[in-house]
PDB file of N, CA, C and O in Angstrom:
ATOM      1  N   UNK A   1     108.371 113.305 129.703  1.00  0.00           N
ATOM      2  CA  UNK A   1     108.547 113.120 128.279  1.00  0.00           C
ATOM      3  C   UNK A   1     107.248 113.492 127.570  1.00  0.00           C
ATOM      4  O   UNK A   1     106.154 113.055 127.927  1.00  0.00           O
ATOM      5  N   UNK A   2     107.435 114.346 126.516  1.00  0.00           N
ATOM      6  CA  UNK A   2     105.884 114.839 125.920  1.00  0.00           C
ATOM      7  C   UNK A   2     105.803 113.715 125.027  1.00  0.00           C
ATOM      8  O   UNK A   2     106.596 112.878 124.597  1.00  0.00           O
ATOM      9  N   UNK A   3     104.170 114.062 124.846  1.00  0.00           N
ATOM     10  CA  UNK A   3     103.771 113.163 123.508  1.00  0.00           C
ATOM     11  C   UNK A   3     104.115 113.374 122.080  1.00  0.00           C
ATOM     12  O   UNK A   3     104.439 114.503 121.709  1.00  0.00           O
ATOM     13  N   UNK A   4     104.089 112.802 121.601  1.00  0.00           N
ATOM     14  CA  UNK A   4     104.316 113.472 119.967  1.00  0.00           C
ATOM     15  C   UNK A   4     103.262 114.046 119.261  1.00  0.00           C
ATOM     16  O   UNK A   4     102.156 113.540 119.454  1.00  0.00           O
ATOM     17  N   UNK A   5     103.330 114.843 118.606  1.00  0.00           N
ATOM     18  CA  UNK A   5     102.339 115.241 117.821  1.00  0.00           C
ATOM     19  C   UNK A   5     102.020 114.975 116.643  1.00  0.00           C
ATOM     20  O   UNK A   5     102.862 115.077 115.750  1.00  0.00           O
ATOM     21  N   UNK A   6     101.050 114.673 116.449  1.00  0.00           N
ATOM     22  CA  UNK A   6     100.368 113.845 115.338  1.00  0.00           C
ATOM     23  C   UNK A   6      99.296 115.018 114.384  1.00  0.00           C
ATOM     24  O   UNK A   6      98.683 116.019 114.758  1.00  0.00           O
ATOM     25  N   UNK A   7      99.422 114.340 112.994  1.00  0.00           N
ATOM     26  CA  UNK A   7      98.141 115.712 111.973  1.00  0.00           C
ATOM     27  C   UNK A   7      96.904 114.387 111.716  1.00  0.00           C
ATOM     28  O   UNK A   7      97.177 113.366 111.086  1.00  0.00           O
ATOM     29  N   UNK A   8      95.714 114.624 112.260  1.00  0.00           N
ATOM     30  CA  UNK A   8      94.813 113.952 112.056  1.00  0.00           C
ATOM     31  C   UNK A   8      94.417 113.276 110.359  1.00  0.00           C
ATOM     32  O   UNK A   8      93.992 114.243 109.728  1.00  0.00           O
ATOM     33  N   UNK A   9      94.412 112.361 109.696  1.00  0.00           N
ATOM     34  CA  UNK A   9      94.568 112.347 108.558  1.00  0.00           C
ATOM     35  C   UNK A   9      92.859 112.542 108.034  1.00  0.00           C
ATOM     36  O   UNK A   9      92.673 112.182 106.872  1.00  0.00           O
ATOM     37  N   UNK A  10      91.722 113.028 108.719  1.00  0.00           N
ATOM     38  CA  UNK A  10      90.417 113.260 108.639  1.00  0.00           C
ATOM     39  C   UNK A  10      89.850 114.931 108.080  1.00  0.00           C
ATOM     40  O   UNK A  10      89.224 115.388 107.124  1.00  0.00           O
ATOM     41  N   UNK A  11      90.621 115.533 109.542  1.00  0.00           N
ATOM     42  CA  UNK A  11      90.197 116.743 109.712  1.00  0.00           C
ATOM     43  C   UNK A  11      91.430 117.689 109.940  1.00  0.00           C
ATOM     44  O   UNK A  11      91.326 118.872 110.266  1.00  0.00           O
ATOM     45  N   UNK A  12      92.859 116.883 109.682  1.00  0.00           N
ATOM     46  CA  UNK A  12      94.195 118.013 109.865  1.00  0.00           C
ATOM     47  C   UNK A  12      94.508 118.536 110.764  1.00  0.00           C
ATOM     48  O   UNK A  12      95.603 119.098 110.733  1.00  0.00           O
ATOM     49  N   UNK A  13      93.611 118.601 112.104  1.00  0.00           N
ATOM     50  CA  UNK A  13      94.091 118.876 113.270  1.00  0.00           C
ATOM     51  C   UNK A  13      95.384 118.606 113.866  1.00  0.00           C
ATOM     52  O   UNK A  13      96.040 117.683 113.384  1.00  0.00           O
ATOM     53  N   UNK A  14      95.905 119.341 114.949  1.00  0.00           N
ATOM     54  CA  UNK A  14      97.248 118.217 115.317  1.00  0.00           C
ATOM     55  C   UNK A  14      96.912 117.804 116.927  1.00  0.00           C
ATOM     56  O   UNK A  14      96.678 118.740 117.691  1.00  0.00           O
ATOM     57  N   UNK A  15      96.889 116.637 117.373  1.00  0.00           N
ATOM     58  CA  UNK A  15      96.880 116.410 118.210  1.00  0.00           C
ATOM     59  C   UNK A  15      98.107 115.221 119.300  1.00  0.00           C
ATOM     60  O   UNK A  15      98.924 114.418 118.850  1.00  0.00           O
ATOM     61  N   UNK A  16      97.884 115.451 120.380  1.00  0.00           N
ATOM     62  CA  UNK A  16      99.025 114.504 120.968  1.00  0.00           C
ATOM     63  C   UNK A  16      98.598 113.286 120.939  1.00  0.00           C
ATOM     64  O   UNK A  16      97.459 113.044 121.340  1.00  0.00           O
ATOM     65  N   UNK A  17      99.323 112.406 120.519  1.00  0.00           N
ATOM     66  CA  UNK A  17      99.350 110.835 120.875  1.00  0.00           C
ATOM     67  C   UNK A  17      99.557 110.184 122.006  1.00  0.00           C
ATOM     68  O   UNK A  17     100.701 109.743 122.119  1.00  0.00           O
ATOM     69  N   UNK A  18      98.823 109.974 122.894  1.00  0.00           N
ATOM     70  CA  UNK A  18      98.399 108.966 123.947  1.00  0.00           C
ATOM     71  C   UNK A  18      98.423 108.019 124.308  1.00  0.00           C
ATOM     72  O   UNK A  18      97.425 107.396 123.946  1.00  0.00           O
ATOM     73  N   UNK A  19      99.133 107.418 124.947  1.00  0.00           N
ATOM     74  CA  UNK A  19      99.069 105.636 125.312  1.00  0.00           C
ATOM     75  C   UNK A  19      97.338 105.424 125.580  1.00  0.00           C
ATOM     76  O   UNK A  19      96.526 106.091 126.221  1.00  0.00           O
ATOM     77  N   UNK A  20      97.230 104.333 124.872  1.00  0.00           N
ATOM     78  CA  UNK A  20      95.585 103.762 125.101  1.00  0.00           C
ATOM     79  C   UNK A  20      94.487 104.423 124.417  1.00  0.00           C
ATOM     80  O   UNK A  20      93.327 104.128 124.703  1.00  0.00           O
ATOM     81  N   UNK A  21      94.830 105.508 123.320  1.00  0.00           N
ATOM     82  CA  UNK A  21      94.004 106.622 122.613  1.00  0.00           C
ATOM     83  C   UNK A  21      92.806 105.503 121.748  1.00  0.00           C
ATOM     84  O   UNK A  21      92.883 104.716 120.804  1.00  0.00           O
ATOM     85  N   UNK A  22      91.955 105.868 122.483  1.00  0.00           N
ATOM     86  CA  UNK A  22      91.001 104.735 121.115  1.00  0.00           C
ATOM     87  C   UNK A  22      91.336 105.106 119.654  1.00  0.00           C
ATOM     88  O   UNK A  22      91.915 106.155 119.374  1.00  0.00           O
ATOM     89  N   UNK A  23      90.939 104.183 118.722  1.00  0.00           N
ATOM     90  CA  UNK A  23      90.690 104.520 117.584  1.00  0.00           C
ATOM     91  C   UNK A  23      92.267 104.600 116.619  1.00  0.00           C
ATOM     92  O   UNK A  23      93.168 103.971 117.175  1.00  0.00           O
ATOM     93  N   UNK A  24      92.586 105.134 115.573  1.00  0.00           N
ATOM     94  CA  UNK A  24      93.523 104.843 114.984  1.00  0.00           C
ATOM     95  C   UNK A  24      95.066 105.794 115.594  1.00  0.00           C
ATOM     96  O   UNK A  24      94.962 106.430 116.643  1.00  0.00           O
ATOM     97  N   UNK A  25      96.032 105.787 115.038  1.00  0.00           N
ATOM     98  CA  UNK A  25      97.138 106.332 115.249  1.00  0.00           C
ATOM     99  C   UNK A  25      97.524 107.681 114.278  1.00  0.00           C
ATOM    100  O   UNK A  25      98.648 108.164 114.412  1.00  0.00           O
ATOM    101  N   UNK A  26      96.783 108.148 113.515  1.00  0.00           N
ATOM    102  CA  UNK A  26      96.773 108.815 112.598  1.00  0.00           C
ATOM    103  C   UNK A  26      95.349 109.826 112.763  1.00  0.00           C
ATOM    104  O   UNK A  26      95.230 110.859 112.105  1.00  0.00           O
ATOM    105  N   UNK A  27      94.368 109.376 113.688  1.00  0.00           N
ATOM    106  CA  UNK A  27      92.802 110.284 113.802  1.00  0.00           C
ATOM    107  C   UNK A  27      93.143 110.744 115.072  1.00  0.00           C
ATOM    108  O   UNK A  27      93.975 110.148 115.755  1.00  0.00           O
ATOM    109  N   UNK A  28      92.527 111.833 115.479  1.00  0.00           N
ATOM    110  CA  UNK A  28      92.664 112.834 116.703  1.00  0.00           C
ATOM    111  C   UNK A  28      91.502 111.714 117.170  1.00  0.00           C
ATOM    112  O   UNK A  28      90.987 110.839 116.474  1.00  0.00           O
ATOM    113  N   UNK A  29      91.273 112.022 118.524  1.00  0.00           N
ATOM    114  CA  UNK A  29      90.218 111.230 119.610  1.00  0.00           C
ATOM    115  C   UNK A  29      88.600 111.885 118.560  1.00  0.00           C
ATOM    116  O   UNK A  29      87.786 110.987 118.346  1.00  0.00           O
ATOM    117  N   UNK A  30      88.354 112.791 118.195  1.00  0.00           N
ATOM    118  CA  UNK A  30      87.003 113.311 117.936  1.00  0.00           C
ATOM    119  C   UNK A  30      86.403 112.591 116.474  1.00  0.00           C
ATOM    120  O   UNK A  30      85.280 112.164 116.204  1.00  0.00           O
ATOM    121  N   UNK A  31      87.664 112.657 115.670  1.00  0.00           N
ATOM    122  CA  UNK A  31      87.529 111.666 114.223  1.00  0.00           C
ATOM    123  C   UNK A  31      87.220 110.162 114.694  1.00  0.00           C
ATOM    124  O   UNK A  31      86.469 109.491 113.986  1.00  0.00           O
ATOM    125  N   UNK A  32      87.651 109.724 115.610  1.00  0.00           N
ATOM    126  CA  UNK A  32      87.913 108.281 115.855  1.00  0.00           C
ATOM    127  C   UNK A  32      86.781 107.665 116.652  1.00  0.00           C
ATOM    128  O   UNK A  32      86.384 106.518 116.451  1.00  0.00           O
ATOM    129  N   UNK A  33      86.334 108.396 117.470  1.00  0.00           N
ATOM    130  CA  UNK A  33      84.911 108.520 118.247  1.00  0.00           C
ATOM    131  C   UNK A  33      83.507 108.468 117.076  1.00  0.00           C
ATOM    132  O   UNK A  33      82.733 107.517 116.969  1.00  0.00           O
ATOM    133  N   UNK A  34      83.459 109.693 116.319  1.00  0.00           N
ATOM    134  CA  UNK A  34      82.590 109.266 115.578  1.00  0.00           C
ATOM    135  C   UNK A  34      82.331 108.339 114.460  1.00  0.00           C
ATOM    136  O   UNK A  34      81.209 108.276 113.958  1.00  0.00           O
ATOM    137  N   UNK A  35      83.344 107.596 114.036  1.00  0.00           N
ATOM    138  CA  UNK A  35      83.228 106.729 113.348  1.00  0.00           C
ATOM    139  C   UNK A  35      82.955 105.490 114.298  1.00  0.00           C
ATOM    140  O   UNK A  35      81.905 104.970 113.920  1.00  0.00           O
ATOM    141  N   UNK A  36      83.485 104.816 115.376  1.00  0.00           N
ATOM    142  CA  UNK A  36      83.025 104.018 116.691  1.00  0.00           C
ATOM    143  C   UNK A  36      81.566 103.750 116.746  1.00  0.00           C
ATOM    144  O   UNK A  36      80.879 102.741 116.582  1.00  0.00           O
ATOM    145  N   UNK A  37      81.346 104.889 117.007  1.00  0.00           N
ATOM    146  CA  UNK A  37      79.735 105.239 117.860  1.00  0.00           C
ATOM    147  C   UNK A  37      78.709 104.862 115.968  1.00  0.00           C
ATOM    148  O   UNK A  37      77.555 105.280 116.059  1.00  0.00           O
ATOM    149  N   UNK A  38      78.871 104.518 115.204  1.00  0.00           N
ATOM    150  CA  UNK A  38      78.445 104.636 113.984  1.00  0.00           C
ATOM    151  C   UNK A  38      77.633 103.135 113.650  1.00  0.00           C
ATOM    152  O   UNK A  38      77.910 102.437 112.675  1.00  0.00           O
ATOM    153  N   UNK A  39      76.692 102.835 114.561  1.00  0.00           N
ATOM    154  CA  UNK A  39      76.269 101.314 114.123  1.00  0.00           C
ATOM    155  C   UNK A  39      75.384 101.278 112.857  1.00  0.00           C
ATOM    156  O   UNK A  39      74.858 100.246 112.440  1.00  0.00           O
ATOM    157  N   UNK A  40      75.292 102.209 112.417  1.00  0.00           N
ATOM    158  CA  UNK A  40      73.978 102.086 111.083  1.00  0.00           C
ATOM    159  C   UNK A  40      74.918 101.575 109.836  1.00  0.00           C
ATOM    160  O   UNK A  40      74.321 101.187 108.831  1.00  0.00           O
ATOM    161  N   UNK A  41      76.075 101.556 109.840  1.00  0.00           N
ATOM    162  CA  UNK A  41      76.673 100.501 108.950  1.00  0.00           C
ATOM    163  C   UNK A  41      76.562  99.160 108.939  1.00  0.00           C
ATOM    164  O   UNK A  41      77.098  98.530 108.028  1.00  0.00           O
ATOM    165  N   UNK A  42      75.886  98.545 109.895  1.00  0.00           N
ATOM    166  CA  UNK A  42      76.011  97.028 110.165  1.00  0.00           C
ATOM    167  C   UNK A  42      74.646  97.094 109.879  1.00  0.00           C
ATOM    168  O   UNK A  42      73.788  97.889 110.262  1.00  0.00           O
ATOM    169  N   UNK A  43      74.555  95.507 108.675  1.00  0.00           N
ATOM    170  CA  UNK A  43      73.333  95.345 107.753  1.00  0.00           C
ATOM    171  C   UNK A  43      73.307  94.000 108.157  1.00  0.00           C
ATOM    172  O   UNK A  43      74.171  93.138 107.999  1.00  0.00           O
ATOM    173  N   UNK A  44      71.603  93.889 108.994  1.00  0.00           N
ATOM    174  CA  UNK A  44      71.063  92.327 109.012  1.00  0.00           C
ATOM    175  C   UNK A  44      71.209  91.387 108.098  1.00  0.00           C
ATOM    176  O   UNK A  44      71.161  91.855 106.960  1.00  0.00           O
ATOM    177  N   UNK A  45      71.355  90.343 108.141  1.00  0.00           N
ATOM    178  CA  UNK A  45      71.338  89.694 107.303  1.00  0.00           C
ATOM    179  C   UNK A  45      70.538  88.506 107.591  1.00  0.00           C
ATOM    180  O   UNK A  45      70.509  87.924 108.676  1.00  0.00           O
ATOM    181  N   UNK A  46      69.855  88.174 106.476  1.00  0.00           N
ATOM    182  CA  UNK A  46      69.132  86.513 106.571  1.00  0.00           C
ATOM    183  C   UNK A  46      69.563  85.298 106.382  1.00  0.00           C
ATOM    184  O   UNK A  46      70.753  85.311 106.065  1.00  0.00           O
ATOM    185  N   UNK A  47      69.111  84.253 106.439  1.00  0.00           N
ATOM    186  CA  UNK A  47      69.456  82.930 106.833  1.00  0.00           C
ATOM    187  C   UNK A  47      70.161  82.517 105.512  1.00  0.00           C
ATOM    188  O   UNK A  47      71.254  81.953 105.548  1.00  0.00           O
ATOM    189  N   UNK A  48      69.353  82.881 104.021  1.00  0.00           N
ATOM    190  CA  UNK A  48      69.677  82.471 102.914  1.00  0.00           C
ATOM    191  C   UNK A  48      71.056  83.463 102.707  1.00  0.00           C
ATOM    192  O   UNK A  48      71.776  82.935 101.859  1.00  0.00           O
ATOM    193  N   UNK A  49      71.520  84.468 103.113  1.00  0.00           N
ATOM    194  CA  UNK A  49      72.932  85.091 102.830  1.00  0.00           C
ATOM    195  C   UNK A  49      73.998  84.572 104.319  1.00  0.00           C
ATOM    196  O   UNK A  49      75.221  84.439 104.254  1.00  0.00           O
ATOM    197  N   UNK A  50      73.406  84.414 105.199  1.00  0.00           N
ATOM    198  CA  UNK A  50      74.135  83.525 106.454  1.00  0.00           C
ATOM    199  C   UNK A  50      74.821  82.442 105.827  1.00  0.00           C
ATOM    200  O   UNK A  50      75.976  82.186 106.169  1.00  0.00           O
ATOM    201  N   UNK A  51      74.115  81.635 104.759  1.00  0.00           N
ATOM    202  CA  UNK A  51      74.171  80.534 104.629  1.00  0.00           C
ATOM    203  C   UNK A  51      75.158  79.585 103.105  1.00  0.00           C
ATOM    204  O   UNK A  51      75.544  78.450 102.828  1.00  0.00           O
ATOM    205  N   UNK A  52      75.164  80.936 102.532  1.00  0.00           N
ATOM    206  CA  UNK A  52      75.481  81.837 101.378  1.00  0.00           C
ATOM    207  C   UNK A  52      77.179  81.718 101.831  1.00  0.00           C
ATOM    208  O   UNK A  52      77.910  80.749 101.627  1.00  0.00           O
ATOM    209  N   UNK A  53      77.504  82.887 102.435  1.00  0.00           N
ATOM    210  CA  UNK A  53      78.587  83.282 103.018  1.00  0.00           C
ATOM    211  C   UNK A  53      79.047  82.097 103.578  1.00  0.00           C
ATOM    212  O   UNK A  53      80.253  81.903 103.425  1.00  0.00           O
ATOM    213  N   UNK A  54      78.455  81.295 104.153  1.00  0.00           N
ATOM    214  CA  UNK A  54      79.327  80.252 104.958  1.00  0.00           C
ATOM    215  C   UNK A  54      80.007  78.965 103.923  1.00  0.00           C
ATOM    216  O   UNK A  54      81.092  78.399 103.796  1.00  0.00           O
ATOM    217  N   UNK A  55      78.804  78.920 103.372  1.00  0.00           N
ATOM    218  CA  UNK A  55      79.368  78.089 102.052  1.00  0.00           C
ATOM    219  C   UNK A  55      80.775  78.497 101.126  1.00  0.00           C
ATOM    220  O   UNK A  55      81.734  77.861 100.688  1.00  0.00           O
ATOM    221  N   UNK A  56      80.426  79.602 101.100  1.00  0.00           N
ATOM    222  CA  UNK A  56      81.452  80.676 100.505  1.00  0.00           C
ATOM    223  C   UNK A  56      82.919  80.262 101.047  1.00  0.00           C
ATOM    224  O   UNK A  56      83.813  79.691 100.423  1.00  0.00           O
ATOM    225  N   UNK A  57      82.911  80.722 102.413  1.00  0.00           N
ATOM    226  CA  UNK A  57      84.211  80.371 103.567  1.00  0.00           C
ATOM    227  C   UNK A  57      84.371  78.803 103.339  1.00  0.00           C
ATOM    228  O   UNK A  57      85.487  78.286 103.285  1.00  0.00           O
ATOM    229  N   UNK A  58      83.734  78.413 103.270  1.00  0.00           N
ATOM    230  CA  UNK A  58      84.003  76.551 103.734  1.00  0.00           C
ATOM    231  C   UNK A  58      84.846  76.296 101.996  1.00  0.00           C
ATOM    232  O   UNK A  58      85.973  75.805 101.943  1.00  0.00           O
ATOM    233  N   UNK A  59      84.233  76.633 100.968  1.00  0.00           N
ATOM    234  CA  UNK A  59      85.195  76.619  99.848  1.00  0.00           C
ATOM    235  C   UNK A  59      86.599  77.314 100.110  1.00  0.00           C
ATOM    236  O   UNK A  59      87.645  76.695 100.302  1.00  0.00           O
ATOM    237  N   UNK A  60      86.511  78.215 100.096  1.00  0.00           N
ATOM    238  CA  UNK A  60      88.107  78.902 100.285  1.00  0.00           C
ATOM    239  C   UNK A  60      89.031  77.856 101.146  1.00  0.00           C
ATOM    240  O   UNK A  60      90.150  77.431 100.859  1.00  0.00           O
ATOM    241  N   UNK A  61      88.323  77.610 102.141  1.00  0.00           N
ATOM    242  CA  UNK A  61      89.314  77.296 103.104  1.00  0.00           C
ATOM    243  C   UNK A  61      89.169  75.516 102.995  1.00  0.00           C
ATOM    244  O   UNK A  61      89.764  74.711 103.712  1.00  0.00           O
ATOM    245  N   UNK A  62      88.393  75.264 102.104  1.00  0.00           N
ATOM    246  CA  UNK A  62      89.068  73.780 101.229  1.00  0.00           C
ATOM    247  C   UNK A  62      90.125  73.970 100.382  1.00  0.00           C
ATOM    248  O   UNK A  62      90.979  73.084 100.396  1.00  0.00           O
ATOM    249  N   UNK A  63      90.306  75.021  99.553  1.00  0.00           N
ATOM    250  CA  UNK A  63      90.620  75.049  98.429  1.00  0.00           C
ATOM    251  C   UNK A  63      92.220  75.894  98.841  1.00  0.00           C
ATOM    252  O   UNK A  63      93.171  76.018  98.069  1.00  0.00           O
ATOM    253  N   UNK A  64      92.147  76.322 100.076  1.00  0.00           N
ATOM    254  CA  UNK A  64      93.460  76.805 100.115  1.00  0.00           C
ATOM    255  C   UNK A  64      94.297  75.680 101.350  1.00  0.00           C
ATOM    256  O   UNK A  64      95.496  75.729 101.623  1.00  0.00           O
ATOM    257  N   UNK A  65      93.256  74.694 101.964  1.00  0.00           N
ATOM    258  CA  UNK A  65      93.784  72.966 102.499  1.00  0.00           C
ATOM    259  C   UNK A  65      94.571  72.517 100.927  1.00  0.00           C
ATOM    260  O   UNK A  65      95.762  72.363 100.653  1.00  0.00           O
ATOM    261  N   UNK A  66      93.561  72.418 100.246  1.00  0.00           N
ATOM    262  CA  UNK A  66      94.008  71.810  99.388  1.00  0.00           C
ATOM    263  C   UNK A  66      95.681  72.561  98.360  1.00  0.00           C
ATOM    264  O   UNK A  66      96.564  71.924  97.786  1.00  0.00           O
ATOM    265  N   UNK A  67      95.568  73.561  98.461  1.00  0.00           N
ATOM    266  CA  UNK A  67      97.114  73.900  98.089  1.00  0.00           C
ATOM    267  C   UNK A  67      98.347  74.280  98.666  1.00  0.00           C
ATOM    268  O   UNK A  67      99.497  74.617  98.381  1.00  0.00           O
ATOM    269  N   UNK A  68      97.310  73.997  99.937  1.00  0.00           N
ATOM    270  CA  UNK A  68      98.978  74.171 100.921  1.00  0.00           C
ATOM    271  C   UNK A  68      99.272  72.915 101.317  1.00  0.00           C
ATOM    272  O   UNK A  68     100.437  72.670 101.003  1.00  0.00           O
ATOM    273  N   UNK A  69      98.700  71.911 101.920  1.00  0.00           N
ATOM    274  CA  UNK A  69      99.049  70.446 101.532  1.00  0.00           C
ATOM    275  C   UNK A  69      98.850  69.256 100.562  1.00  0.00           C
ATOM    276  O   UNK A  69      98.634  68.111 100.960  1.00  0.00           O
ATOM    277  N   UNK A  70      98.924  69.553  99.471  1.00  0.00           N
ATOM    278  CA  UNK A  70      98.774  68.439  98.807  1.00  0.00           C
ATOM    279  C   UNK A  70      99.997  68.048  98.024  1.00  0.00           C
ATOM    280  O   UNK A  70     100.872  68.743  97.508  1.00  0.00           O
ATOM    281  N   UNK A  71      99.822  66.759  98.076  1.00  0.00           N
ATOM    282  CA  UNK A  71     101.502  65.973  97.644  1.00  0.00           C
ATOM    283  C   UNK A  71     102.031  66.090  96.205  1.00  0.00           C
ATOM    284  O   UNK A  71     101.364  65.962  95.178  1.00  0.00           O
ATOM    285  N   UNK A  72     103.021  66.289  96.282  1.00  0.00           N
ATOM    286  CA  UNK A  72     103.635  66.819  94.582  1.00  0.00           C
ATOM    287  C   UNK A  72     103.958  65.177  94.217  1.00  0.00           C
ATOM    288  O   UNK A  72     104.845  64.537  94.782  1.00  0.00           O
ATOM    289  N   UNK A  73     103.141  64.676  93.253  1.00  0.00           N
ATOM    290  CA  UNK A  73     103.275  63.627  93.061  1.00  0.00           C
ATOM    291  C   UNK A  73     104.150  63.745  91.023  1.00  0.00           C
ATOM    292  O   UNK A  73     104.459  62.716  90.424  1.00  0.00           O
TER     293      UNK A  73
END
């Protein structure tokens, strides 16, 4: 049974689709690879934005406790 063929939505190529193909269902293996291999997007962060952000999360996820259970009085 062949693979199907797929148009890369990056670079338009067409390539076959693969059981286990890294990367998306729509990128050929070469589009999908270099975006992977790409760590200079990931930005350190310090204690005061660590700390920031967590505060951040801990509201939301009070605030959406609080409207998914609270009693209709």
């Amino acid at each position: 049974m062949p693979f199907p063929i797929k148009v890369c939505a990056i670079c338009s190529e067409e390539f076959e689709l693969k059981p286990d193909k890294p990367g998306f269902a729509n990128r050929c293996p070469e589009c999908s690879a270099s975006e992977s291999n790409d760590p200079a997007t990931k930005r350190r962060r310090d204690a005061d934005e660590r700390k920031t952000e967590s505060e951040a999360n801990e509201a939301r996820r009070q605030a959406m406790r609080d409207l998914l259970y609270r009693k209709d009085s």
